[in-house]
C-alpha positions as CSV (number, residue, x, y, z in Angstrom):
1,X,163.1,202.8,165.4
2,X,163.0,204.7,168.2
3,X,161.1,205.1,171.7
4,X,159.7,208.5,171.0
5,X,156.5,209.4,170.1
6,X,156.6,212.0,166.3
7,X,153.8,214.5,167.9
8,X,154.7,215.1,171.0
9,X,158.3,214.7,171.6
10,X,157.9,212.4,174.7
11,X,160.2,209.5,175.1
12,X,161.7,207.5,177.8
13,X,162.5,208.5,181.3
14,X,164.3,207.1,184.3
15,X,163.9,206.3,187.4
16,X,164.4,204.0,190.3
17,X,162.5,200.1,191.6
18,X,162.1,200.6,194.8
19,X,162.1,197.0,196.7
20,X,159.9,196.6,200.3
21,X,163.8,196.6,201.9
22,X,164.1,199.9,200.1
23,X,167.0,198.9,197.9
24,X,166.9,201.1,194.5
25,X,168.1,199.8,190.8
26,X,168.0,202.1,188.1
27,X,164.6,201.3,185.3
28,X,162.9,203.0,182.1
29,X,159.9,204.3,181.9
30,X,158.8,203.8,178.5
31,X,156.1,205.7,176.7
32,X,153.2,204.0,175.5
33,X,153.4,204.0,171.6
34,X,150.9,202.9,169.0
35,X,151.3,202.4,165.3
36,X,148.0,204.9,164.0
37,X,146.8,206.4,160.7
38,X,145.7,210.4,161.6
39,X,143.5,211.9,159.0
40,X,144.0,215.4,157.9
41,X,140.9,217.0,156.3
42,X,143.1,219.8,154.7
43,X,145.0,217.4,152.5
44,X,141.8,214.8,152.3
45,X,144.5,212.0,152.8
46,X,145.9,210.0,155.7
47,X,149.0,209.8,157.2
48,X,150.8,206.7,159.7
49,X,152.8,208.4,162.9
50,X,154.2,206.6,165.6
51,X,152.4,208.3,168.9
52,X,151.6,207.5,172.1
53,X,148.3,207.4,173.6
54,X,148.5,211.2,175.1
55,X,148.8,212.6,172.0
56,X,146.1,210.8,170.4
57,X,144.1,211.8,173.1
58,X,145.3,215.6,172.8
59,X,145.1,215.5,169.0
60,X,141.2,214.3,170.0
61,X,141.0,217.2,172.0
62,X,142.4,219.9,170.2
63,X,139.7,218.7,166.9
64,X,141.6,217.0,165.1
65,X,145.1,216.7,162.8
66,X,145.0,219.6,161.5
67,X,143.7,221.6,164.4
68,X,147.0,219.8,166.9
69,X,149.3,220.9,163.9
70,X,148.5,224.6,164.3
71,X,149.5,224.8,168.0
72,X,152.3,222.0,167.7
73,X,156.0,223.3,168.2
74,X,158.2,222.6,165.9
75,X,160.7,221.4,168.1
76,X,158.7,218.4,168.9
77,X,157.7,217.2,165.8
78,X,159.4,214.5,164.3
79,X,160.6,215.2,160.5
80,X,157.7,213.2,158.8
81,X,155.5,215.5,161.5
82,X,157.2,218.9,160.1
83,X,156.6,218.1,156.6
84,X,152.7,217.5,157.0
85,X,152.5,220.5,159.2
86,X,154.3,222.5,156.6
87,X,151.8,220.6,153.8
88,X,148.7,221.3,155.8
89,X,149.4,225.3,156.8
90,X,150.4,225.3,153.1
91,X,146.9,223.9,152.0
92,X,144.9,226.3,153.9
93,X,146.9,229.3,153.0
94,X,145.6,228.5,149.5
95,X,141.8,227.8,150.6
């Protein structure tokens, strides 16, 4: 499975521990990811992603599953992600 969260694209970066003596080895920065279930009122179902705590908080935000999914690139969705978004603009094309 890998380090990247399915909403937002983010995933792990690099960088440098610095030591008091200033000596540098290379690290990871990992992002923080959570197993979650996200709601989508459109389809009245749930769905489990692999996020990290940003985007829960910008999904929050922006009012929801379905609301993040209408301003979400589809470059930095994950496949699962694209196929919901595709399902949910789908849904309330019809309603």
């Amino acid at each position: 499975m890998s380090r990247r969260c399915e909403l937002t694209g983010k995933g792990p970066m690099t960088g440098n521990n610095v030591s008091h003596a200033k000596n540098r080895t290379r690290r990871r920065f990992l992002p923080n990811l959570q197993d979650v279930s996200l709601r989508s009122d459109a389809l009245d179902r749930s769905f489990k992603f692999r996020v990290s705590s940003a985007a829960l908080r910008t999904v929050d935000h922006r009012g929801g599953l379905d609301a993040f999914f209408l301003k979400a690139k589809d470059a930095e969705l994950s496949a699962a992600a694209l196929k919901v978004k595709k399902d949910i603009a789908k849904a309330q094309a019809e309603a």
